[in-house]
C-alpha positions as CSV (number, residue, x, y, z in Angstrom):
1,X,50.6,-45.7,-127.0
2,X,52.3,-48.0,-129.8
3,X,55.5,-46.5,-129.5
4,X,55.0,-47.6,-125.2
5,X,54.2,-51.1,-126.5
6,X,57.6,-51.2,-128.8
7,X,59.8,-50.3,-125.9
8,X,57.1,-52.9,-123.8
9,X,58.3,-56.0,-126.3
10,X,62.0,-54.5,-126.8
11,X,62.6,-55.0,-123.5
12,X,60.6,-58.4,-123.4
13,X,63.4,-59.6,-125.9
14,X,65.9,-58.4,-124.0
15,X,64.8,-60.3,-121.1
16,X,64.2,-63.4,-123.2
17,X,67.3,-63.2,-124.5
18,X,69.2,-62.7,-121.0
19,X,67.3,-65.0,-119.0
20,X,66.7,-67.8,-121.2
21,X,69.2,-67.7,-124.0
22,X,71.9,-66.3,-121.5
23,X,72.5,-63.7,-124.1
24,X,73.8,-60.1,-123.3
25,X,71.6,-58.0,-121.4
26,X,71.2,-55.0,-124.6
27,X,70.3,-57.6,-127.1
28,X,67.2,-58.4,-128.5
29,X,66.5,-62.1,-129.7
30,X,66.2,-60.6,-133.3
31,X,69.1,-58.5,-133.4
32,X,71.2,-61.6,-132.1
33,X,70.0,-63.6,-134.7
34,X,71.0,-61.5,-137.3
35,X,74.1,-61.5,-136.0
36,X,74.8,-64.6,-135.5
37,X,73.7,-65.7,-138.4
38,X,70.8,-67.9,-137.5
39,X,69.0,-68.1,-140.8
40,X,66.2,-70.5,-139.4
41,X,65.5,-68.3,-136.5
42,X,65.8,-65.2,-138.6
43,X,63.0,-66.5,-141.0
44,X,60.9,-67.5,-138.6
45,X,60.9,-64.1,-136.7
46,X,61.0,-62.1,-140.3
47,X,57.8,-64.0,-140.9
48,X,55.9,-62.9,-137.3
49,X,57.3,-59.3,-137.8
50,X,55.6,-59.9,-141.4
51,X,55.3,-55.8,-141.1
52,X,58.4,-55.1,-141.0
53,X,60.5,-56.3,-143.5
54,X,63.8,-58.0,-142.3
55,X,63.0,-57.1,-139.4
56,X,66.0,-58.8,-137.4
57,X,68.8,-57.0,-139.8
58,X,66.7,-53.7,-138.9
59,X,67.1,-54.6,-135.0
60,X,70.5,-55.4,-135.1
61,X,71.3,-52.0,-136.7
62,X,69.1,-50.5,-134.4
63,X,71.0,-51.9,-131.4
64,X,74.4,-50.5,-132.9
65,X,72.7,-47.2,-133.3
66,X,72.1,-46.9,-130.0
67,X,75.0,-48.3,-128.8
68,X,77.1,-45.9,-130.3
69,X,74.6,-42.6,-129.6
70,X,75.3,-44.1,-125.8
71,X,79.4,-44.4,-126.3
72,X,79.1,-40.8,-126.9
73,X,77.4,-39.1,-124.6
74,X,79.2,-41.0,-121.8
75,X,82.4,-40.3,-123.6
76,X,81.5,-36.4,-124.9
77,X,82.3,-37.3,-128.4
78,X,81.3,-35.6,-131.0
C-alpha cells in the first residue's frame, strides 16, 4: 500500500510540475529543484520530506536512474 501511495504523490509532482510550473512531463518538483539549484525551494521540501534526508538530491538521482534503465531497454543496451 505505501509503495501505491509513493507512485500516487510521484506522479502528483509530476503533474504539479507540468501543469503549473510548465516543467517537463518526467520531472518531479523535487528533483527539478535540485537541479536547478533552488536552495529555498530545496529546504523547504527537505523540511516536509523531514524522513527522508535530502530528499530532493535523492529524487533527482532517482529520476536519472530511471531515465537511463528506460534509454536501455528501448535501445537494447547493455
Amino acid at each position: 500500500m505505501i509503495d501505491y501511495l509513493v507512485r500516487v504523490g510521484n506522479a502528483l509532482s509530476q503533474l504539479l510540475n507540468t501543469v503549473f510550473l510548465n516543467g517537463h512531463p518526467n520531472e518531479s518538483i523535487s528533483g527539478r529543484c535540485y537541479r536547478e539549484g533552488r536552495h529555498t525551494a530545496r529546504k523547504v521540501i527537505d523540511t516536509i520530506f523531514w524522513f527522508d534526508p535530502d530528499h530532493c538530491m535523492n529524487s533527482h538521482l532517482n529520476e536519472r536512474v530511471w531515465c537511463r534503465t528506460l534509454f536501455h531497454k528501448d535501445f537494447h543496451i547493455t
